[in-house]
Backbone as CSV, one residue per row, in Angstrom:
resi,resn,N_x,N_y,N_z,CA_x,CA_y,CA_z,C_x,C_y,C_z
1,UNK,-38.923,-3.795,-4.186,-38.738,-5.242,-4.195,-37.519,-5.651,-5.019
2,UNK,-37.299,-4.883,-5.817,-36.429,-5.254,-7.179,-34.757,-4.960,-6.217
3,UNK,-34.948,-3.851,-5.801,-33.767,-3.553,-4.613,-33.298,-4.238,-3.061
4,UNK,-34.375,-4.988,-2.578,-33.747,-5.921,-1.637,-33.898,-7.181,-2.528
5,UNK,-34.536,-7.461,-3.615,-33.636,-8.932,-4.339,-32.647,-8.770,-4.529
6,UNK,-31.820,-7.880,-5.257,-30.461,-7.500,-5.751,-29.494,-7.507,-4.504
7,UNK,-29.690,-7.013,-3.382,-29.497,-6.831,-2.195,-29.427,-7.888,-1.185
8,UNK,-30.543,-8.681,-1.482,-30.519,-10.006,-0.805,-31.080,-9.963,0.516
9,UNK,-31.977,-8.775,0.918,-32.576,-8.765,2.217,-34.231,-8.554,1.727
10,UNK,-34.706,-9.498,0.892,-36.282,-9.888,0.877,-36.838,-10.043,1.605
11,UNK,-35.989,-11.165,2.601,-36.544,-11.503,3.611,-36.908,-10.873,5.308
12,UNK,-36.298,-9.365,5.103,-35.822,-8.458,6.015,-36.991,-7.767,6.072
13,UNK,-37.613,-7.545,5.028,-38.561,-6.115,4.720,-39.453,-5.751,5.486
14,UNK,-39.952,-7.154,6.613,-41.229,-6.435,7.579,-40.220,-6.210,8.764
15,UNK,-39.147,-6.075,8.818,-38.140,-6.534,10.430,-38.241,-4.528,10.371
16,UNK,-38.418,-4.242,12.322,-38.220,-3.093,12.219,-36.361,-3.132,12.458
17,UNK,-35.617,-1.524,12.288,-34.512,-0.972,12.100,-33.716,-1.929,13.662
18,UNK,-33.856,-1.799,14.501,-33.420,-2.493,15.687,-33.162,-3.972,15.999
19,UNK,-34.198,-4.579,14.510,-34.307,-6.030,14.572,-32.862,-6.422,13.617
20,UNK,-32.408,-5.455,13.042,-31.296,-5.742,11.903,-30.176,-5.978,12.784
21,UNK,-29.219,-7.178,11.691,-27.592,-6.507,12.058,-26.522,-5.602,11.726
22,UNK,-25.845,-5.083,11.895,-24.869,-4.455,11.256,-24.989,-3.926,9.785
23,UNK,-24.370,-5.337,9.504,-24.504,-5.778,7.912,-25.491,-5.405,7.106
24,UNK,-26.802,-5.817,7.839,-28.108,-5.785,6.597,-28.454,-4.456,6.980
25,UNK,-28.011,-3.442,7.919,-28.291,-1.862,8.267,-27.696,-1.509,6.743
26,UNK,-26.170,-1.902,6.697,-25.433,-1.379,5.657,-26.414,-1.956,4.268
27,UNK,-27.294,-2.632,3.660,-27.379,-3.336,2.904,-29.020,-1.947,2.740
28,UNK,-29.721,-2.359,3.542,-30.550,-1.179,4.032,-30.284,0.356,3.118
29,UNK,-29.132,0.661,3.668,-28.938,1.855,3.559,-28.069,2.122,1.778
30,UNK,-27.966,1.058,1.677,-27.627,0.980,-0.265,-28.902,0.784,-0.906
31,UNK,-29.917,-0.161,-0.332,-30.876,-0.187,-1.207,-31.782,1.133,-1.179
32,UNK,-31.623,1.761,-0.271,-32.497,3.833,-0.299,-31.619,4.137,-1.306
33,UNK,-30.512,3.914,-1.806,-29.243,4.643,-3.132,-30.062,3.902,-3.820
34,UNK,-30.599,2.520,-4.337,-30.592,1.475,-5.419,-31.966,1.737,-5.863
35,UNK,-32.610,2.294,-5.083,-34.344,2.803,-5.695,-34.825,3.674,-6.092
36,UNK,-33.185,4.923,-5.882,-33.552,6.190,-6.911,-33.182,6.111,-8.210
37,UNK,-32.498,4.918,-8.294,-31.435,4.725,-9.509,-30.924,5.552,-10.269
38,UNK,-30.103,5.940,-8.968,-28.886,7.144,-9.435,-27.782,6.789,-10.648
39,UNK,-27.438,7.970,-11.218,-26.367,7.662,-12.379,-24.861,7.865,-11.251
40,UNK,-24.926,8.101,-10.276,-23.698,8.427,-9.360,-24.078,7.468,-8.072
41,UNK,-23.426,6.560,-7.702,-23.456,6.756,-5.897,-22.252,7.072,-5.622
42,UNK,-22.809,8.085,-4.619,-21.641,8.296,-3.817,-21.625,7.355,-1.917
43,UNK,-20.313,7.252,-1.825,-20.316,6.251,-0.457,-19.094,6.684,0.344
44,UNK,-19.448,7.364,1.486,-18.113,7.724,1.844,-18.393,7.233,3.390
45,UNK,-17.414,6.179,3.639,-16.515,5.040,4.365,-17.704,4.199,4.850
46,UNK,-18.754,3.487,4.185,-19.653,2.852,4.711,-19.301,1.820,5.259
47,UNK,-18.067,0.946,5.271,-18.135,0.038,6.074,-16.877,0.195,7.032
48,UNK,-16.700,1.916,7.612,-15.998,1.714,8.733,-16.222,1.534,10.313
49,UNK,-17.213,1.298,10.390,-18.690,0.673,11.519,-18.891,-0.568,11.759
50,UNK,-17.881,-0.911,10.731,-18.064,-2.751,10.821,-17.109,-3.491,11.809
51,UNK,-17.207,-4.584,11.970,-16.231,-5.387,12.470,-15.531,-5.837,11.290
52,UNK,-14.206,-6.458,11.317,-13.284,-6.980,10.082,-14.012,-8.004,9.466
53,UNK,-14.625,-9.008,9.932,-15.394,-10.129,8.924,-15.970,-9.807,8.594
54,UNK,-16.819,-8.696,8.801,-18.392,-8.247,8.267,-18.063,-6.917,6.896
55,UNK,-16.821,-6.294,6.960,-16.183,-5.101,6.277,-15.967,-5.891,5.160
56,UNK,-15.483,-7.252,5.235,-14.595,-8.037,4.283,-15.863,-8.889,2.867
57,UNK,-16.668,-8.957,3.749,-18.296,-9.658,3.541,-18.431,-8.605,2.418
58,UNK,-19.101,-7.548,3.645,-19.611,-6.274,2.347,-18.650,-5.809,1.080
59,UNK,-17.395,-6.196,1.181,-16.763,-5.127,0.428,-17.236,-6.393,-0.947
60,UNK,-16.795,-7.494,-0.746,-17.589,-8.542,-2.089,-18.666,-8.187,-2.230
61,UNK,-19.620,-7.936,-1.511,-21.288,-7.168,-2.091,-21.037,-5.891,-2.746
62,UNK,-20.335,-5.036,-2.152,-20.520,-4.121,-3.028,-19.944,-3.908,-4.409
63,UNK,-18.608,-5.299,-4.342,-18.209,-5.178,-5.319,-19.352,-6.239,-6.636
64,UNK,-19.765,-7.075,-6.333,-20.779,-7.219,-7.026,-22.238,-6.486,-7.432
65,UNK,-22.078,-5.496,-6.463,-23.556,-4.504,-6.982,-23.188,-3.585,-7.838
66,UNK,-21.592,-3.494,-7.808,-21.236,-2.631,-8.316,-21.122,-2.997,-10.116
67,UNK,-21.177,-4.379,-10.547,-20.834,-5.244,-11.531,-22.206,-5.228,-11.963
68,UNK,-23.162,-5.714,-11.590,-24.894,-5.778,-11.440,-25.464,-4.709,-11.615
69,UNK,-24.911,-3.474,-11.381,-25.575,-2.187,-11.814,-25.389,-1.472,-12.868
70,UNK,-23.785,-1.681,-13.004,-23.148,-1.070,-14.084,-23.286,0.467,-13.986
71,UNK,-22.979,0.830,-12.925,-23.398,2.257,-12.568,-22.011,2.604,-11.995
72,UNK,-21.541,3.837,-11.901,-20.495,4.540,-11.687,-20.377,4.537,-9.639
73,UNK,-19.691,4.099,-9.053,-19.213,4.774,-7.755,-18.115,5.261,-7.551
74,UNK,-18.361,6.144,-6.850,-17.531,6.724,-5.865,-17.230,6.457,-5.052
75,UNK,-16.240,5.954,-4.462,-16.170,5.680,-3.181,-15.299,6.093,-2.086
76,UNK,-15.230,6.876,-1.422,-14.340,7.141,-0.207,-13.797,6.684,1.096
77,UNK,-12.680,6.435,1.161,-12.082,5.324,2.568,-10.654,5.844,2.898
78,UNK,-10.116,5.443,3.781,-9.081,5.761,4.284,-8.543,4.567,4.635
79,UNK,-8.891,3.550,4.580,-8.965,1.977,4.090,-7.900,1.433,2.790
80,UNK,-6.566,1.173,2.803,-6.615,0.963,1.513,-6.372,-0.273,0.547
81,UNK,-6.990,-0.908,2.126,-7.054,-2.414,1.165,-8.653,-2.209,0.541
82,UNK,-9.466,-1.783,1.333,-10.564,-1.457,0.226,-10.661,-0.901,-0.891
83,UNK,-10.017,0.265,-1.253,-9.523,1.020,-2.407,-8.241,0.045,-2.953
84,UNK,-7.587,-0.648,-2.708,-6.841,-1.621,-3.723,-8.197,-2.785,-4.625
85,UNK,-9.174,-3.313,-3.848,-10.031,-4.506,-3.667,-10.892,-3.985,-4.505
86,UNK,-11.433,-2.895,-4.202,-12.974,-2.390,-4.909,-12.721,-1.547,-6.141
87,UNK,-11.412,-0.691,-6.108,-11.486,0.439,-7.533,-11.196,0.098,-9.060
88,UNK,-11.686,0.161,-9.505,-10.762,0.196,-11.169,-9.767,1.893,-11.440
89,UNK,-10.118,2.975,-10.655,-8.896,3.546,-10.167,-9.344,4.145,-8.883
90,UNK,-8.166,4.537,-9.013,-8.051,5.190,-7.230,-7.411,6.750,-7.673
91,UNK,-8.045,7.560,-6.671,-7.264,8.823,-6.410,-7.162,9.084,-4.476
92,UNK,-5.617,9.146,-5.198,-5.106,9.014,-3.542,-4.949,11.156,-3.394
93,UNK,-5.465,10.952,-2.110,-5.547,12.708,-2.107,-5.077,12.470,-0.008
94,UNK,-4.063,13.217,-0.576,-3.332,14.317,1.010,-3.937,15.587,1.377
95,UNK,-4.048,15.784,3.181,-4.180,17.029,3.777,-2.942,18.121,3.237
96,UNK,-3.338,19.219,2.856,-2.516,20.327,2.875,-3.075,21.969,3.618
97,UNK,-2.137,22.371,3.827,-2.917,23.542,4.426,-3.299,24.672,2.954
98,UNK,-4.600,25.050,3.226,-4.883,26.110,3.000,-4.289,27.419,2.323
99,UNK,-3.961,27.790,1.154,-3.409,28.539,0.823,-3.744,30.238,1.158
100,UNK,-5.363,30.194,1.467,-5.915,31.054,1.937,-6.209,31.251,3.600
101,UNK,-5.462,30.396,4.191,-4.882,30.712,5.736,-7.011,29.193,6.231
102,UNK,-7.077,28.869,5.810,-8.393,28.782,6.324,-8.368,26.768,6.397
103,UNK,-7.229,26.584,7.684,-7.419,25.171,8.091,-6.920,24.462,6.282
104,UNK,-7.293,22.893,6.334,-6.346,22.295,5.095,-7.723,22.058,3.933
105,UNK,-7.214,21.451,3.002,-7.551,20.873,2.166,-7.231,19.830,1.334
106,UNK,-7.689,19.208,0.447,-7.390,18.087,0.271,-6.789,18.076,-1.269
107,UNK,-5.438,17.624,-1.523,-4.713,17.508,-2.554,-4.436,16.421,-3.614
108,UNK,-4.861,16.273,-4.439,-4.875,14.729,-5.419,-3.562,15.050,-5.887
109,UNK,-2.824,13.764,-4.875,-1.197,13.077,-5.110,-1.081,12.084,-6.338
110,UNK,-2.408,11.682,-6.715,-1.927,10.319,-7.800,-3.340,10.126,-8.219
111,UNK,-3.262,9.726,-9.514,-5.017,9.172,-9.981,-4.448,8.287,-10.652
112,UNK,-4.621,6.688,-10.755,-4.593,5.514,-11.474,-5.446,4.336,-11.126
113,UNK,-4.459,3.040,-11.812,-5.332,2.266,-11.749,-4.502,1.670,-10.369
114,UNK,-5.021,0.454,-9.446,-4.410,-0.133,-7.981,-3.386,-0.823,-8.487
115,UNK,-3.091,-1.451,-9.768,-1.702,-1.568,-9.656,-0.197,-0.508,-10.464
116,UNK,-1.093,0.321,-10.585,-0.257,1.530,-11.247,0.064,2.118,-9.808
117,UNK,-0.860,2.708,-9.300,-0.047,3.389,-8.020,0.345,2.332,-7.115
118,UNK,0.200,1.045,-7.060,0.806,0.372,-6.266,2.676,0.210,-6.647
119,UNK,3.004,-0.247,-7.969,3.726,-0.926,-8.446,4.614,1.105,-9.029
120,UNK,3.828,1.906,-9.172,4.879,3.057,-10.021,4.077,4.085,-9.013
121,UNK,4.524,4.425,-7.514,4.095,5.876,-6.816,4.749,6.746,-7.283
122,UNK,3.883,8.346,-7.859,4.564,9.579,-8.106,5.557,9.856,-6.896
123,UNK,5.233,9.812,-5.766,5.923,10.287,-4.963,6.260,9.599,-3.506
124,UNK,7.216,9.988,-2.704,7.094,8.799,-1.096,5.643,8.550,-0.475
125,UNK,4.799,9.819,-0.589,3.354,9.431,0.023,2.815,8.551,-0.303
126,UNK,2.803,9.019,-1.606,1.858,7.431,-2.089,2.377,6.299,-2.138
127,UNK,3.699,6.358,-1.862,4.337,4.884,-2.043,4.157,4.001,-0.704
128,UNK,4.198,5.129,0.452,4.192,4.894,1.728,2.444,4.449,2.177
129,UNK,1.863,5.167,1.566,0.102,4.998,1.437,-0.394,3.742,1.519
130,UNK,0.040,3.463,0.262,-0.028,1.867,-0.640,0.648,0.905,-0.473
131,UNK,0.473,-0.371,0.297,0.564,-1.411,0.586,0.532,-1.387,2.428
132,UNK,0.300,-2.888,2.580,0.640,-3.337,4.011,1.091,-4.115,4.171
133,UNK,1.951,-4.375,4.921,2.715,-3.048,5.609,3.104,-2.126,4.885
134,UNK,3.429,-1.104,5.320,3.517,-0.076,4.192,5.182,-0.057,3.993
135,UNK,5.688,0.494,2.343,7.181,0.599,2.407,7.969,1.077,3.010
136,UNK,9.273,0.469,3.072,10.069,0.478,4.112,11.470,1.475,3.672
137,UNK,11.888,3.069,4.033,12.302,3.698,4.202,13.747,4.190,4.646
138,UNK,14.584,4.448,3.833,15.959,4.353,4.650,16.695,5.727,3.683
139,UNK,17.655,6.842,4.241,18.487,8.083,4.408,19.374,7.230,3.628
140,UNK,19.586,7.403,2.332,21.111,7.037,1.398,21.465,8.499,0.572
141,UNK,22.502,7.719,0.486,23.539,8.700,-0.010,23.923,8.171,-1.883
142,UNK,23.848,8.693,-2.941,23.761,7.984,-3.859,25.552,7.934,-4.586
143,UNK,25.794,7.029,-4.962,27.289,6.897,-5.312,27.536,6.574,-6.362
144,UNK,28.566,7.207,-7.529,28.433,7.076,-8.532,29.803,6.399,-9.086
145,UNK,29.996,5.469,-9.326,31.061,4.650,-9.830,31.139,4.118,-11.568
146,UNK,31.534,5.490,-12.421,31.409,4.961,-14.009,30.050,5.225,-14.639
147,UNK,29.617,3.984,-14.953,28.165,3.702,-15.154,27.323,3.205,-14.282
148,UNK,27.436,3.115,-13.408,26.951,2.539,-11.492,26.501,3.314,-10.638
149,UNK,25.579,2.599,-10.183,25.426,3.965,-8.879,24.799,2.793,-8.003
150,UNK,24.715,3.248,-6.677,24.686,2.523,-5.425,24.419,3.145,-4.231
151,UNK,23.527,2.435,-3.838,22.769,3.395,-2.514,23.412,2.987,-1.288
152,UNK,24.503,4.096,-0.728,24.685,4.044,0.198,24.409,4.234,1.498
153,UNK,24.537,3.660,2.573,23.184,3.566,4.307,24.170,2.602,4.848
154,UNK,24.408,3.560,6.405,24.950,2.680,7.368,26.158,2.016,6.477
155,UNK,26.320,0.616,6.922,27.460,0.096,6.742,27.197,-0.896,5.404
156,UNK,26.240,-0.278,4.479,26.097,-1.171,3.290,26.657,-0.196,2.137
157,UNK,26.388,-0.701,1.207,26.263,-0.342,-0.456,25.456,-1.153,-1.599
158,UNK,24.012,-0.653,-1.427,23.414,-1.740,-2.594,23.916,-1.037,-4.367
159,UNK,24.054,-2.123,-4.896,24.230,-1.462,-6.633,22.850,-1.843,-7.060
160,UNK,22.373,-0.622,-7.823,21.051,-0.466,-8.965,21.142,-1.117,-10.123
161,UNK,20.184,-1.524,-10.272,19.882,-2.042,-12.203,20.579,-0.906,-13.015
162,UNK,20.889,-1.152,-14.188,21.197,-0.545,-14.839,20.331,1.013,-15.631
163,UNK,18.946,0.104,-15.289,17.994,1.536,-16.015,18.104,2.439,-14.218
164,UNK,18.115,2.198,-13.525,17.569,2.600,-12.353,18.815,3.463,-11.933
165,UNK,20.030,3.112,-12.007,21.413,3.842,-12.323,21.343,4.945,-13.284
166,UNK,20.732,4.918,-14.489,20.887,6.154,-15.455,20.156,6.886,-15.294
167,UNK,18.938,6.497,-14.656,18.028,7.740,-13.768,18.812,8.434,-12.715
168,UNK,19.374,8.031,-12.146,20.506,8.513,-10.706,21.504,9.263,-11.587
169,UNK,21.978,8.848,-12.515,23.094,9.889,-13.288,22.845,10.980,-13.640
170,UNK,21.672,10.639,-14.586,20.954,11.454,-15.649,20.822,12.603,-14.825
171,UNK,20.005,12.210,-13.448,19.044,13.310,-13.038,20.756,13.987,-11.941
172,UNK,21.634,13.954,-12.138,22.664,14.830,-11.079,22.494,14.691,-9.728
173,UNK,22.372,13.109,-9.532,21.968,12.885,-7.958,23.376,12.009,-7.667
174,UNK,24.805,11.922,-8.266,25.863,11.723,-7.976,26.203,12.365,-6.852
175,UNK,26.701,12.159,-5.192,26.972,12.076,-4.210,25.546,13.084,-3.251
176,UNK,24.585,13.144,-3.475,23.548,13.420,-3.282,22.625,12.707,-2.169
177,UNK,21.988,12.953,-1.179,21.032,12.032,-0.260,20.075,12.061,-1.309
178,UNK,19.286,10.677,-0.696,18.243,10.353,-1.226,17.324,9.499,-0.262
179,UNK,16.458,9.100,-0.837,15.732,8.005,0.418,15.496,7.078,-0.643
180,UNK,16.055,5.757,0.182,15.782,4.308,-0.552,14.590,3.497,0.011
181,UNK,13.768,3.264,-0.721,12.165,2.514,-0.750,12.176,1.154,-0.834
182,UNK,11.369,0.326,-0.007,11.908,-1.193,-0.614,10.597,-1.918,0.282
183,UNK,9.804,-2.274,-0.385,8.738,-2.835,0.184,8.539,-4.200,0.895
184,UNK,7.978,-4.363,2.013,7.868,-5.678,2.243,8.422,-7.101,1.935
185,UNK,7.446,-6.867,0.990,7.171,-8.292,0.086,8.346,-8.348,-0.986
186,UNK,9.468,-7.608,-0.827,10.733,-7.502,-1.830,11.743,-8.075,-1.180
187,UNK,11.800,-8.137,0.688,12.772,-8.570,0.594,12.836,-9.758,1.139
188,UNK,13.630,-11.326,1.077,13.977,-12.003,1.444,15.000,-12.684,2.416
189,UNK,14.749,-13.500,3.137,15.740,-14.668,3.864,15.871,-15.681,3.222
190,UNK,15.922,-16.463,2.245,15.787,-17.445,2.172,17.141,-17.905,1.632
191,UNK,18.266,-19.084,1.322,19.391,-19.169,0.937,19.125,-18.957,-0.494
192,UNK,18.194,-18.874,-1.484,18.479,-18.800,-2.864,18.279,-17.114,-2.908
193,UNK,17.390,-16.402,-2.494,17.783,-14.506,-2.370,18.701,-14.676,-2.226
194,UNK,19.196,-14.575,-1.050,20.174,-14.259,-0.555,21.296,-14.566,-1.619
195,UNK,21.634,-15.745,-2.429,22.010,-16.451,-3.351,22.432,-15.519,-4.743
196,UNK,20.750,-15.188,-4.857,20.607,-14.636,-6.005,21.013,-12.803,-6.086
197,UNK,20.371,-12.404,-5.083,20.440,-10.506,-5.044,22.250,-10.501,-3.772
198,UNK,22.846,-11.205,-4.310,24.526,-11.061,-3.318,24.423,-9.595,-3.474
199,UNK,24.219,-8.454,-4.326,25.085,-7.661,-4.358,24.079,-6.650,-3.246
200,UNK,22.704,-7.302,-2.666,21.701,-6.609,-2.407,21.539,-6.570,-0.557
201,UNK,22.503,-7.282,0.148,22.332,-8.098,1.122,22.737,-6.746,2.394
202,UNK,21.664,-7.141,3.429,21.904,-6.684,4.875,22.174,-7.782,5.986
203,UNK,22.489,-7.227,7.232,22.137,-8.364,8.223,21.858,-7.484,9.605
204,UNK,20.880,-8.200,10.208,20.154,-7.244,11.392,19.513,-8.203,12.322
205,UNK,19.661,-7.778,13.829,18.293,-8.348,14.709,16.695,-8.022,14.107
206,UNK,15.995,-9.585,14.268,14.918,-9.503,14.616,14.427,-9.248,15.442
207,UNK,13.986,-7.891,15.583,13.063,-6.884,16.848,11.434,-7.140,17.305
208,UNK,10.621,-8.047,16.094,9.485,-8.676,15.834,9.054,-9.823,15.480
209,UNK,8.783,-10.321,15.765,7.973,-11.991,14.883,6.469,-11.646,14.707
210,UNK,6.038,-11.699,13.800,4.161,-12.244,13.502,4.045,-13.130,12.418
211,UNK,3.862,-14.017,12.841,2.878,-14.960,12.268,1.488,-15.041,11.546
212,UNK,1.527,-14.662,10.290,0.117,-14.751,9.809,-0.592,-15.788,8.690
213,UNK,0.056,-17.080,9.227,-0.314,-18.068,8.476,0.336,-18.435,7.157
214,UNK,0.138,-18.558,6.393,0.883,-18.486,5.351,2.315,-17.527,5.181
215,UNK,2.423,-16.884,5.756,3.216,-15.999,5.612,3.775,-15.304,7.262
216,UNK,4.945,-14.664,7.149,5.796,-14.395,8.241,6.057,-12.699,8.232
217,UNK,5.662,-11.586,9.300,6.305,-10.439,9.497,7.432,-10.223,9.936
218,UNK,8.763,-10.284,9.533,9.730,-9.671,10.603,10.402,-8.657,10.881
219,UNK,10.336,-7.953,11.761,10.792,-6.379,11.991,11.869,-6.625,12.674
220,UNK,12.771,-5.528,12.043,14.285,-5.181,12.557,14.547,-3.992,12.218
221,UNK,15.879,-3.455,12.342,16.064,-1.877,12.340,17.394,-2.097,11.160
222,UNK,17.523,-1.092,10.478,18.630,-0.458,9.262,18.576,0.646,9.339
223,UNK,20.529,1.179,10.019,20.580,2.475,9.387,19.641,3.354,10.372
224,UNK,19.565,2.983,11.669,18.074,3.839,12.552,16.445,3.436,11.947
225,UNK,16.387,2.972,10.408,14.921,3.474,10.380,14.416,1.649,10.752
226,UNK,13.278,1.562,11.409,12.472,0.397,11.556,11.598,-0.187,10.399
227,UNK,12.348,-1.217,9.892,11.618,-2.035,8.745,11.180,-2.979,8.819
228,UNK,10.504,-4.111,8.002,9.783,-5.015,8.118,9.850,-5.622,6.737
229,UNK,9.970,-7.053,6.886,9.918,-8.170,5.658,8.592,-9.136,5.954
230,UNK,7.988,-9.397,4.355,6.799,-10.413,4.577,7.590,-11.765,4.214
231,UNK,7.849,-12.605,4.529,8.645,-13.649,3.842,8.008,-14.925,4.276
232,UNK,8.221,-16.335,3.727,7.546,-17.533,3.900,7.247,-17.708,5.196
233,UNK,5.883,-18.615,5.546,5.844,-18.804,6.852,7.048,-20.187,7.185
234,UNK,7.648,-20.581,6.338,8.481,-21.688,6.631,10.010,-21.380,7.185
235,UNK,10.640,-19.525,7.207,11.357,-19.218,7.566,12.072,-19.280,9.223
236,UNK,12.999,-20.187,9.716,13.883,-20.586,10.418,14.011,-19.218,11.738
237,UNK,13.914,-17.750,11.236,14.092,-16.636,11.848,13.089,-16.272,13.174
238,UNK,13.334,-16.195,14.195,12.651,-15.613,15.165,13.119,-14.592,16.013
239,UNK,12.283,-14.077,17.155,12.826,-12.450,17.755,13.937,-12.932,18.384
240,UNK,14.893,-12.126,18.236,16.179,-11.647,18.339,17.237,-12.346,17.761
241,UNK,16.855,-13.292,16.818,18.216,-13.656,16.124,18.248,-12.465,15.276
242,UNK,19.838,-12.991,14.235,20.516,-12.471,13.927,20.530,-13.298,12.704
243,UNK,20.189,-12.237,11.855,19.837,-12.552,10.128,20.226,-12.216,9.028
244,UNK,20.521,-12.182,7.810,20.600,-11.613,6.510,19.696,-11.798,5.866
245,UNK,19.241,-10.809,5.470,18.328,-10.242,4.138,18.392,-10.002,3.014
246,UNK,17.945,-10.021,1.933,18.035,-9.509,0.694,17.107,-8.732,-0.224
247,UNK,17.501,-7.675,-0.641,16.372,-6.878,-1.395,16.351,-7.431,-2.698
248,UNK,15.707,-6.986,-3.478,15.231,-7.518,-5.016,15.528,-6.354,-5.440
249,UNK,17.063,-6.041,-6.200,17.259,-4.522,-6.862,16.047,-4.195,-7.496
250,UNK,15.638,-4.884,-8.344,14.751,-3.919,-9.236,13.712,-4.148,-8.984
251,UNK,13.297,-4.111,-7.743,11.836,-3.152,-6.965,12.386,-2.702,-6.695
252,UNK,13.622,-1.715,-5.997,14.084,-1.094,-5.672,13.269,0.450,-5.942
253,UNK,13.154,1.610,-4.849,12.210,2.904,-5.335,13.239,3.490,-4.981
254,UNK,13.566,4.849,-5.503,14.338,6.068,-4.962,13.570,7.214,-4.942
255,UNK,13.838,8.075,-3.919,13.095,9.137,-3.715,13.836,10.797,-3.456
256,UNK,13.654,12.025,-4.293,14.159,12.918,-3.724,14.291,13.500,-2.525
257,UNK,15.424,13.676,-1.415,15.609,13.978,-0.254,14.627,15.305,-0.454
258,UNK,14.635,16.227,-0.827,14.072,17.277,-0.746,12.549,17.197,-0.998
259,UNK,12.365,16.663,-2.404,10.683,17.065,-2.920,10.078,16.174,-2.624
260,UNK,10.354,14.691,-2.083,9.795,13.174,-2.084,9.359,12.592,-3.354
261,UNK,9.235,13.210,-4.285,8.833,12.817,-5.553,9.617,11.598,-6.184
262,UNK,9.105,10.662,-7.169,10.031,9.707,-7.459,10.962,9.855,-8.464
263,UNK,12.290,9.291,-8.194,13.238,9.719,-9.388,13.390,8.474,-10.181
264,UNK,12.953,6.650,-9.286,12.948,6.090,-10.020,12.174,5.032,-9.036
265,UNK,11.406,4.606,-10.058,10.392,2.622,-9.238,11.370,2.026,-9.655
């Protein structure tokens, strides 16, 4: 009783299994965890069975049972707006093969908290992992001018912050490939970016429009690779004009051509 109050399906308890929905199956199947009163639950991808409103529902329940219990979970998803939403940390883990010839296994790339691996990825996976849309990817060449350095791609040259430059020196990545990282939500259209990051600026067809209310997707291509900006829904830009952009140097990520590892967030 104490487990469908907490749960909130009291009223469920004489309904047989067929009479349920979705939802209260999932609610069901936490309260059989909530009556052994385990020092562990473990949960691996319980609400990928759901529909999106009903995934979005539960993930606030569980994040309140999870507050209400004060008990340790685990949780496993491949989801990672759920693992941004629900963890106080996350361990992001990659397929690798087998060192002993026997199919893959699974490799822990990063253990933190959701805005540590969001905001500082060890490496391109996890950087690429974490967020949605996920970051956006481009083949540079790194250039070293004095105390400067500047990621060169296609027919640009962005210049780095100054800390983000002495990482590029330091580490002997003077005329060196690299891969330049630049997320979404970093770069802008608007006349004051554009304004402000001058030294940061592209210009490209819009290959995409989405609309998601508050906010605007637009996909275009740099340099071959296919990227994407989240920017105001009040932006002027639609498919196939012809635009300028601006990155925000210091989100700026760099990545080793060879190891993917990060040389600098």
């Amino acid at each position: 009783e104490e487990a469908a109050r907490i749960l909130d399906i009291s009223h469920l308890l004489d309904r047989k299994p067929k009479a349920l929905s979705g939802g209260q199956r999932q609610r069901v199947a936490l309260g059989r965890a909530i009556v052994r009163d385990p020092k562990v639950f473990l949960l691996d991808e319980p609400l990928s069975n759901l529909d999106a409103k009903l995934r979005a529902q539960m993930r606030t329940e569980i994040a309140k049972l999870h507050k209400r219990l004060g008990t340790t979970f685990i949780y496993v998803t491949h989801d990672q707006t759920e693992a941004m939403t629900l963890a106080d940390r996350i361990v992001i883990m990659s397929a690798t093969k087998n060192p002993a010839g026997t199919g893959t296994i699974g490799r822990v790339e990063q253990i933190g908290s959701p805005q540590e691996v969001y905001k500082n990825p060890v490496n391109k996976f996890v950087a690429g992992f974490i967020g949605s849309p996920q970051m956006n990817f481009v083949d540079a060449q790194c250039v070293v001018e004095g105390a400067k350095a500047f990621l060169k791609f296609d027919k640009y040259q962005v210049e780095l912050p100054e800390a983000k430059a002495k990482k590029l020196i330091d580490g002997g990545y003077a005329g060196k490939n690299v891969v330049f990282g630049i997320r979404p939500e970093d770069i802008y259209d608007s006349a004051e970016h554009l304004d402000k990051f001058a030294t940061c600026k592209i210009d490209s067809d819009v290959t995409g429009y989405e609309l998601l209310g508050a906010e605007v997707l637009l996909y275009f291509t740099v340099a071959g690779a296919n990227m994407s900006a989240r920017v105001d829904s009040d932006t002027t830009a639609r498919y196939g004009d012809h635009i300028e952009l601006a990155f925000d140097p210091h989100k700026i990520h760099v990545f080793d051509k060879e190891t993917e590892l990060t040389i600098t967030n």
